[in-house]
C-alpha positions, 0 to 999 in steps of 0.5 A, spaced: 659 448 162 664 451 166 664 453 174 669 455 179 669 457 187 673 461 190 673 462 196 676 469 201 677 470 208 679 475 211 680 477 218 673 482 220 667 480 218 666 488 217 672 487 210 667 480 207 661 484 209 663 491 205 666 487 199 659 481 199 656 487 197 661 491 192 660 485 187 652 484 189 649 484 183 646 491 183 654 493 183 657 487 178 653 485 172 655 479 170 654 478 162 648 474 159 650 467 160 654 468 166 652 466 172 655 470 179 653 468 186 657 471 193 655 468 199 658 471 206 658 466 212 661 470 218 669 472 215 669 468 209 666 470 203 664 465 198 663 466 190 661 461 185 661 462 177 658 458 172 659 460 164 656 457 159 663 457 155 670 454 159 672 460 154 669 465 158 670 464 165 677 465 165 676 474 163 670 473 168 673 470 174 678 476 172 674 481 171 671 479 178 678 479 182 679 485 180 673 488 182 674 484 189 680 488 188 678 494 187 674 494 193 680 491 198 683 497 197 678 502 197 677 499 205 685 500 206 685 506 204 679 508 208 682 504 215 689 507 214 
């Protein structure tokens, strides 16, 4: 097994809110022996990720970073 954390604050709490739920599950499908949990706590967003394989939990975290991604940027661009 393999896991890590990572944890996010951001300045509003409306920015954890509206990314907590871009990478909800209905939006982000972690793959079958992929565990993914976000909790939001007010501003701070924290993620847990969990593989059954250390191999696989770099491209996971990766492809959920981009996804955080993504969603920060759409909220710039909505804002701005």
């Amino acid at each position: 097994m393999a896991e890590a954390w990572i944890r996010l604050r951001y300045e509003e709490e409306s920015t954890a809110k509206a990314v907590h739920e871009a990478i909800s599950p209905d939006n982000y499908q972690a793959p079958e022996g992929i565990d993914v949990q976000a909790v939001r706590e007010g501003a701070t967003l924290r993620i847990w990720v969990k593989t059954k394989r250390l191999r696989s939990l770099l491209p996971t975290l990766d492809d959920l970073l981009a996804c955080i991604q993504a969603a920060e940027r759409a909220l710039e661009a909505l804002s701005g």
